[in-house]
C-alpha positions as CSV (number, residue, x, y, z in Angstrom):
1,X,0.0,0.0,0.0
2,X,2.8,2.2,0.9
3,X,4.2,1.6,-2.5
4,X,1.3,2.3,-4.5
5,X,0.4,5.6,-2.5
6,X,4.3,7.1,-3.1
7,X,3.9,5.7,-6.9
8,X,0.1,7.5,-7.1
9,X,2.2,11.0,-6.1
10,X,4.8,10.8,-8.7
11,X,2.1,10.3,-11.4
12,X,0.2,13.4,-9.8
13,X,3.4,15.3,-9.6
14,X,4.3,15.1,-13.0
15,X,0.9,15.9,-14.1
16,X,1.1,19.3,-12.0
17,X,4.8,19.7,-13.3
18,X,3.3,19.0,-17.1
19,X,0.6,21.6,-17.1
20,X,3.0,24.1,-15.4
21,X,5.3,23.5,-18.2
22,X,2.5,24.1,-20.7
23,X,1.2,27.5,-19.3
24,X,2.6,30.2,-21.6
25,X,3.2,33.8,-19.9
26,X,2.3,36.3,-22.5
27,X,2.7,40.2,-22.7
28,X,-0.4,41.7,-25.3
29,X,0.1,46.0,-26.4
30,X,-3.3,47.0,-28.1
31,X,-2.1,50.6,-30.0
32,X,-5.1,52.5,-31.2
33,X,-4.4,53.6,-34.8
34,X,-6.9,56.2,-35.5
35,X,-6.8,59.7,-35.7
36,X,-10.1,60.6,-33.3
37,X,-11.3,57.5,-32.6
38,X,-11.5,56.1,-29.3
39,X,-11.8,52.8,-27.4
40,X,-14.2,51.8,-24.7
41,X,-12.5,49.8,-22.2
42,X,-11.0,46.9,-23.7
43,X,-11.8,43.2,-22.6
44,X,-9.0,40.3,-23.3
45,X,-8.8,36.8,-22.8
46,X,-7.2,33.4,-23.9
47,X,-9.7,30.4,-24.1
48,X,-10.4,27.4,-25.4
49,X,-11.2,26.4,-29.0
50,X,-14.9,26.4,-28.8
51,X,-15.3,30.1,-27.2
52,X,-15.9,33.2,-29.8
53,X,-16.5,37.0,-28.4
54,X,-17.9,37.5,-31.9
55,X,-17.8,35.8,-35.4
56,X,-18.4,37.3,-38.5
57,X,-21.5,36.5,-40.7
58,X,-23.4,35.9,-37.1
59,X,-25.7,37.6,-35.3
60,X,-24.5,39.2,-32.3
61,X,-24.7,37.9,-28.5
62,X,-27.1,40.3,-26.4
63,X,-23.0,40.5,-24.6
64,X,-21.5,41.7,-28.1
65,X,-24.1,44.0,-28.7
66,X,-24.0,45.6,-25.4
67,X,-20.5,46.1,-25.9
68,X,-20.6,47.3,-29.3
69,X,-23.5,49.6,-28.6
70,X,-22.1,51.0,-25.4
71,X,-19.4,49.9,-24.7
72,X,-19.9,47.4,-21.4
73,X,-17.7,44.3,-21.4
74,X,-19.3,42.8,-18.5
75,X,-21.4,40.9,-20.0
76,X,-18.9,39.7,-22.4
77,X,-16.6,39.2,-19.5
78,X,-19.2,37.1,-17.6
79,X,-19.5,35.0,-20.5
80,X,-15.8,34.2,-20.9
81,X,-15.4,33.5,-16.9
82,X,-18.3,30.8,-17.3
83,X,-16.2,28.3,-19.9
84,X,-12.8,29.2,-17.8
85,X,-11.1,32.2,-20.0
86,X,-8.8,33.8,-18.7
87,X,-9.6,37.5,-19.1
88,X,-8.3,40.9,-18.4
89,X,-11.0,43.9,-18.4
90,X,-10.1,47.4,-19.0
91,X,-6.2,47.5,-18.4
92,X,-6.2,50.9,-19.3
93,X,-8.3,51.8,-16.8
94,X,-10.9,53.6,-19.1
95,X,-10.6,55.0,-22.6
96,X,-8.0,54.4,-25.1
97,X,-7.1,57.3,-26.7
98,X,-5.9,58.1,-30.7
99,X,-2.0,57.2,-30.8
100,X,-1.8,56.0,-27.3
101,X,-1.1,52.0,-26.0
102,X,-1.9,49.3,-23.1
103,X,-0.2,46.0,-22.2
104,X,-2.2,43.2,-20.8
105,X,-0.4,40.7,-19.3
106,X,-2.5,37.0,-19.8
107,X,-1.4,33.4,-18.9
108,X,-2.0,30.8,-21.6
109,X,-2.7,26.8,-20.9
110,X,-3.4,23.4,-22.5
111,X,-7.3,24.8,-22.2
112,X,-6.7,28.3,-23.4
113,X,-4.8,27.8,-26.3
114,X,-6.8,31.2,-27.8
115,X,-6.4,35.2,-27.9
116,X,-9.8,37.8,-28.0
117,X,-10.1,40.9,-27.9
118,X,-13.1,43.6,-28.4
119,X,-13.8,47.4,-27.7
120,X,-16.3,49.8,-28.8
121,X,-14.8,52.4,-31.5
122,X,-16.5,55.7,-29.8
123,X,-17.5,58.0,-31.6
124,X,-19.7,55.1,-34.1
125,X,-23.2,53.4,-33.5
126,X,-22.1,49.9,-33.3
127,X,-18.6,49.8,-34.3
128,X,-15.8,48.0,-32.4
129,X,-12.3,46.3,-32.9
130,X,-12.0,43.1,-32.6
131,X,-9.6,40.0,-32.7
132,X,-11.4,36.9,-33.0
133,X,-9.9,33.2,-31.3
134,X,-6.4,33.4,-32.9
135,X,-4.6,30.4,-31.8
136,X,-2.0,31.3,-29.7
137,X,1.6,31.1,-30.8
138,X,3.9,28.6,-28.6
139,X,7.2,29.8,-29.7
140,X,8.9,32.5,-27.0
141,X,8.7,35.9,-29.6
142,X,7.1,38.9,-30.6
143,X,4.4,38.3,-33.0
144,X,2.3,41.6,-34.4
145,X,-1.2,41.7,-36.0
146,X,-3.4,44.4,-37.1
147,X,-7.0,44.9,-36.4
148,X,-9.9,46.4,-38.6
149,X,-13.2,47.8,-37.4
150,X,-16.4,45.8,-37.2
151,X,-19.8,46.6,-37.3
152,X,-21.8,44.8,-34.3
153,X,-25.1,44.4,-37.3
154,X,-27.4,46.0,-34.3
155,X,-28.3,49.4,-34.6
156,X,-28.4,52.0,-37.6
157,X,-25.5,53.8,-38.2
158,X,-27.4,57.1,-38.1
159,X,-24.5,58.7,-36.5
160,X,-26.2,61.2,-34.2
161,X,-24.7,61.6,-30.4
162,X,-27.8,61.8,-28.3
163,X,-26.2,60.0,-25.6
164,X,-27.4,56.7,-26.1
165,X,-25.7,53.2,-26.2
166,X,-28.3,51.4,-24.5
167,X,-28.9,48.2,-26.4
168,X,-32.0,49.2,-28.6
169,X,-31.6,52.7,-27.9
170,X,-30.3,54.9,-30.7
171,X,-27.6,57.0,-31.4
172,X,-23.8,57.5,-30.3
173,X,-22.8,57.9,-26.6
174,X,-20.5,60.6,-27.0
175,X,-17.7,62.0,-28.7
176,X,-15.1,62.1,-26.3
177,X,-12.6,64.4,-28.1
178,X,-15.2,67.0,-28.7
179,X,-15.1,67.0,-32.6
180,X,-18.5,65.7,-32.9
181,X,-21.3,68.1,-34.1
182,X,-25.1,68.5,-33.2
183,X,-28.3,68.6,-34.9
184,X,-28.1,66.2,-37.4
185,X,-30.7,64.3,-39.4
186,X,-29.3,61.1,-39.3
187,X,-27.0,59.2,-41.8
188,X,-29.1,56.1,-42.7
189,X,-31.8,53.4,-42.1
190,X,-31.7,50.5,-41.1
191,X,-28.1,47.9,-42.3
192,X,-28.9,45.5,-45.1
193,X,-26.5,43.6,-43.0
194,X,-27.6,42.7,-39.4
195,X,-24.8,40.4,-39.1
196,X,-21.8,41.2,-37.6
197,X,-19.6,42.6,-40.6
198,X,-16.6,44.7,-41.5
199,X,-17.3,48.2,-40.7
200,X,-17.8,50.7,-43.7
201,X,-16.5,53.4,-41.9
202,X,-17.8,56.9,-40.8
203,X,-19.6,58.8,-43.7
204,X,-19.7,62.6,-41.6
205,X,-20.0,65.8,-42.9
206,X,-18.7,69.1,-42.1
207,X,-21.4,70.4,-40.7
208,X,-20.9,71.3,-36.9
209,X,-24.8,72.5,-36.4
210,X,-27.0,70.7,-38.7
211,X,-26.1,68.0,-42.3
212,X,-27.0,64.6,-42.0
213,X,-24.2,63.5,-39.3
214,X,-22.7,64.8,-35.8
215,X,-19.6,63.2,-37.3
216,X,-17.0,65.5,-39.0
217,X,-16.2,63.3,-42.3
218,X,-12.3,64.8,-41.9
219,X,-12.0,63.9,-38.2
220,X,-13.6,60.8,-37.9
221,X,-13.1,58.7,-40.5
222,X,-10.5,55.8,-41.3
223,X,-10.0,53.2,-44.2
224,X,-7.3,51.1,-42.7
225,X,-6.6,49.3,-39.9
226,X,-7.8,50.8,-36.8
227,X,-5.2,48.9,-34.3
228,X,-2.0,47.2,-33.8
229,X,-1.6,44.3,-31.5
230,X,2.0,43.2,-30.1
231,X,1.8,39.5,-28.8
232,X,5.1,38.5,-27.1
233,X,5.1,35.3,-25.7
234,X,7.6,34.5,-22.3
235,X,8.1,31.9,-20.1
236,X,6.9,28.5,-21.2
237,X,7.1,29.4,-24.7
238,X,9.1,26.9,-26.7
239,X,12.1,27.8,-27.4
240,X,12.5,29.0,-31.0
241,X,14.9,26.9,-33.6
242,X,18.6,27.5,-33.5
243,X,18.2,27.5,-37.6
């Protein structure tokens, strides 16, 4: 009996030893590229392979749209705790400004093997960036993607701040950098695609007091990327090929 208890102890001490081995310390900088744009407090996580914040071509979760309307992660963040995600909500402790960065530092394992990430883009309607279950390099380096905008599918993009961002409610929150404009009549109708989609962008005018949008159209708007992610990947990566 003895025997068999000490030979039980070694199997369950390698086991622990394994899955230490296998857990992947990682270092994540989100950069926001845009020139007025800003982003609602960012949520993060590695998980496993069957977990999606968002996917494109579906409708989005009452959590996505929340976020994307408003910019509340909890939901989200609620959602990702449930199946065992690691997560890491709002490391820069509120808004991420144009031309400014955050690390997040996240812990990847034999279960969460995957990297998402998803903020509101403020001033929009339903626009956020977004990095969708990217497996999870296991080489120690640096890796670098970059991240368009994406259109939640939820609400009009009528482009008016009225200070909603309530699901079902709408309009815009706010424009936190002040460029935003009053009084006007609303962009457009209802999306053709309710579908979460790639973002078309912000069609603004230059009208401060009236037009159609409370977006200026030199300000706001952006037709490339609207981030740039860092992934750097430290202890218990493997180690990378001496060729």
């Amino acid at each position: 009996m003895k025997k068999l208890m000490i030979g039980l102890l070694a199997v369950g001490s390698m086991g622990a030893m394994s899955a230490m081995a296998s857990n992947r310390q990682m270092s994540i900088e989100i950069t926001n590229l845009t020139n007025a744009i800003y982003f609602t407090p960012l949520l993060v996580s590695s998980h496993n392979a069957d977990t999606h914040i968002f996917q494109v071509g579906t409708s989005a979760s009452a959590s996505l749209q929340a976020m994307a309307e408003g910019g509340d992660i909890s939901g989200l963040d609620t959602d990702l705790m449930a199946v065992g995600a690691n997560n890491v909500a709002n490391p820069a402790g509120g808004l991420l400004a144009p031309g400014t960065s955050v690390t997040a530092a996240l812990v990847a394992g034999e279960q969460n093997k995957f990297l998402s990430l998803a903020a509101m883009l403020l001033p929009t309607n339903d626009g956020f960036v977004g990095l969708d279950a990217i497996e999870i390099p296991r080489k120690k380096g640096t890796y670098t993607y970059y991240l368009i905008g994406y259109d939640a599918g939820t609400e009009a993009n009528d482009e008016i701040i009225n200070g909603g961002g309530t699901p079902g409610t709408p309009g815009i929150p706010a424009d936190p950098g002040g460029n935003g404009g009053i009084n006007g009549s609303g962009v457009t109708g209802a999306d053709y695609n309710t579908t979460v989609h790639v973002h078309r962008g912000i069609i603004g005018d230059a009208n401060a007091t009236g037009g159609v949008s409370d977006l200026n159209s030199v300000v706001h708007q952006w037709n490339s990327p609207v981030a740039k992610v860092v992934v750097t990947i430290g202890d218990g990566g493997e180690e990378e090929d001496d060729d």
